[in-house]
N, C-alpha and C positions, 0 to 999 in steps of 0.2 A: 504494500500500500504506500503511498508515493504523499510526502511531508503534505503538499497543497491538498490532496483527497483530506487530512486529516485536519487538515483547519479549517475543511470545511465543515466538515462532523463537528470539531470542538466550538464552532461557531452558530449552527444550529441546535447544537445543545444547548448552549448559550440562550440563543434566540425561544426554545421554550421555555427552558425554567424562568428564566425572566419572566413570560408572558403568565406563566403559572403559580408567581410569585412564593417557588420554593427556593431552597439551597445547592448545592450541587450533592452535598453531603444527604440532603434527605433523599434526593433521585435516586441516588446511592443504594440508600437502605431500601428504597420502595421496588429495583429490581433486584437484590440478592446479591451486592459484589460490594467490595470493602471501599471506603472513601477516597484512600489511599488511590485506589487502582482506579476511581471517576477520576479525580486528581491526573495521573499517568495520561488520562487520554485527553485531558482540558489542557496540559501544558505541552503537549505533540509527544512524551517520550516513550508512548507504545498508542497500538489502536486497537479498538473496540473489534472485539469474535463479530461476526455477522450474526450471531446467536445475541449477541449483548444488543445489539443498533436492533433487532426484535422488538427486544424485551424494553426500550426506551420508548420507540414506536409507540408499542402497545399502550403505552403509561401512559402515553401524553393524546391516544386517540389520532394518532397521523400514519401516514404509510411510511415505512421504511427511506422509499426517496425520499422523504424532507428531511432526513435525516442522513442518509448518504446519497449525495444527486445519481451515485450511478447505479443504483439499485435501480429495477421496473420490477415497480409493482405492478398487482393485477389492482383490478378497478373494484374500492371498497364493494358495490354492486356485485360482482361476480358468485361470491356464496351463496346470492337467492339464485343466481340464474342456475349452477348445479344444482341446487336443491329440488330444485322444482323440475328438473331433469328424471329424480328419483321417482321409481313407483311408492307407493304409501306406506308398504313395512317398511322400507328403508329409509323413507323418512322419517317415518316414527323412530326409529333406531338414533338417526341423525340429531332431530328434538332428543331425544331423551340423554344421550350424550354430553348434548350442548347444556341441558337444564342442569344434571350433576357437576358440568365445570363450572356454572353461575355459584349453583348453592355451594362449592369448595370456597368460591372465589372469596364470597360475600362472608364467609364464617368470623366471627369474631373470637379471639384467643385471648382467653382471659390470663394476662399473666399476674403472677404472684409478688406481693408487695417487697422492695426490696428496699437499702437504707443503704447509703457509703459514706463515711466521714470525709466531710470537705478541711482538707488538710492544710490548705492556703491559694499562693497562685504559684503556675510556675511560667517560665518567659519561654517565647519561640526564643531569643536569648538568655543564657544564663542569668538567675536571679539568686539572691545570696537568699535563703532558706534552711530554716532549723527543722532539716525533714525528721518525719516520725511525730514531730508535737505539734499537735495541731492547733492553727493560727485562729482561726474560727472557732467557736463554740456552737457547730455545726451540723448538721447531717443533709447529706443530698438525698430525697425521697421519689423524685420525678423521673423515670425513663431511666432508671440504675438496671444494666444490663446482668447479667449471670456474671458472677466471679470476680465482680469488683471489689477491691480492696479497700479504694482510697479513690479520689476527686480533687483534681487541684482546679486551680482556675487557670487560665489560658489568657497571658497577656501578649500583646503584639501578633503581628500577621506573617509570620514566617512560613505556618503551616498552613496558611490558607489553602485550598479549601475544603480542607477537611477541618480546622477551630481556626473560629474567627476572633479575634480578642473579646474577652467575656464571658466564651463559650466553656461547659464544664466537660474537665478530659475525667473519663475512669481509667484507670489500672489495674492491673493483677499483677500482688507483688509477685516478684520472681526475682531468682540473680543473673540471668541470661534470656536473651532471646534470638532466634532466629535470623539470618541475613538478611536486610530489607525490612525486616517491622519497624514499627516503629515504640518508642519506649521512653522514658520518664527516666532520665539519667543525673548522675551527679557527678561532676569533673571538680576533682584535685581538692573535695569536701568543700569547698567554698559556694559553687552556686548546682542548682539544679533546673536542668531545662527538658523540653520536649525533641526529640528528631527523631530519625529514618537510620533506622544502626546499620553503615557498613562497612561490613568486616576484611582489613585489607592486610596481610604482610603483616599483624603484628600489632597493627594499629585501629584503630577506631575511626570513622568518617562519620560526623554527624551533620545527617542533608535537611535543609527544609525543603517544601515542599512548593514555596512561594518561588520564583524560579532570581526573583534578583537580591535573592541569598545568597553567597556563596558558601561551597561544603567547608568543614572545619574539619582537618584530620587530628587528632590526638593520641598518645600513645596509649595501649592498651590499659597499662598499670593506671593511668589517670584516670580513668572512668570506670564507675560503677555504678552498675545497673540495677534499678530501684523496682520497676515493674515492667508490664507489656502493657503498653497503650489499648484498652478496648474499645473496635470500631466495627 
C-alpha cells in the first residue's frame, strides 16, 4: 500500500470521526483493535487489514470506498436485489440469520463495578513523582477496565491519540512488558512518564506516539518499569 493511498485512509478517518464527534481512541474500542495501532495508521506508520477499513465502514454506516477511494463497493441497494432473487425458504433462512446478528449486535453487557486508585499524574514527559503514594485521596470508579492497578492522570500531548492531557491512563502493575506496549515507567527514580517501550541493544527507547516527539533512548539499568499501560 503506497504512503499517499494511506493518507488518504488517515484523512477520511479523520473526516468521520470529526463529523461523528468521537475520539480516535473510542473508534478504536468501538471496532476491537488497540488505540495504539488506530494511532499507527492516523500517523502513516502501518495501514489498516482491509478487514479493519470493514469494520470502520460499518461503524460509521459508509461503504468501504469512502474510506479507501480504491475499494468498489457494490451498491448499499444490492442485498434486497439478491434477496428477492431467493425463493421463500431461503429467505426465510436469510431473515432469520440477519435477525440473530441484530439481536447479538444490540445485546447489552452488563459489566461489573470496578475501582482503581488514582495515584497522581504522570507527563507524556517525565514528571518528578512519589510513585506508590498516592497524590489524590482518590478512586477512579468510571470505565476501570479488568486488571487495573493504578490510574494516573495524563499530562501533555505526546501520546496523542490515544491520552489527550486530562485523560485517565490505567495500568497493571508488572516489572516488564512486551516490545512495543506501551507502559508507565520510571527513569533514574527521579520522574515517571508514559511511552511505547522499545527494546534495542541493551537499551530502552521510549516513543511517543505524537509524531513531533522525538524517541528518547536510555540505558537499560535506568529505567524501571512500573506497569503495562491498559488500552
Amino acid at each position: 500500500m503506497s504512503k499517499e493511498r494511506n493518507k488518504i485512509i488517515a484523512a477520511n478517518i479523520k473526516k468521520y470521526v470529526k463529523e461523528k464527534g468521537i475520539t480516535q481512541k473510542e473508534l478504536a474500542n468501538q471496532i476491537g483493535i488497540s488505540p495504539s495501532t488506530m494511532s499507527d495508521y492516523m500517523n502513516l506508520r502501518s495501514n489498516p487489514s482491509h478487514g479493519v477499513i470493514q469494520k470502520i465502514a460499518d461503524y460509521f454506516g459508509i461503504l468501504k470506498s469512502d474510506i479507501d477511494t480504491t475499494f468498489k463497493d457494490i451498491n448499499s441497494n444490492d442485498i434486497s436485489v439478491l434477496y428477492n432473487q431467493l425463493d421463500k425458504p431461503r429467505q426465510q433462512k436469510v431473515y432469520n440469520y440477519a435477525e440473530s446478528l441484530l439481536e447479538e449486535q444490540n445485546k447489552v453487557v452488563e459489566l461489573p463495578n470496578r475501582t482503581a486508585p488514582l495515584l497522581g499524574d504522570v507527563a507524556a514527559n517525565p514528571t518528578e513523582l512519589a510513585y506508590g503514594d498516592p497524590v489524590y485521596d482518590e478512586e477512579v470508579t468510571s470505565d476501570v477496565p479488568s486488571g487495573a492497578d493504578g490510574a494516573l492522570t495524563i499530562q501533555g500531548d505526546s501520546m496523542e491519540d490515544l491520552f489527550r492531557n486530562g485523560d485517565i491512563c490505567f495500568f497493571h502493575r508488572q516489572p516488564d512488558v512486551e516490545n512495543g506496549e506501551i507502559a508507565i515507567v520510571e527513569i533514574d527514580g527521579t520522574g515517571v512518564t508514559c511511552k511505547k517501550i522499545i527494546k534495542e541493544n541493551g537499551s530502552v527507547i521510549l516513543r511517543s506516539l505524537n509524531d513531533k516527539y522525538n524517541d528518547r533512548k536510555i540505558e537499560k539499568e535506568s529505567v524501571r518499569i512500573i506497569g503495562k499501560v491498559l488500552v
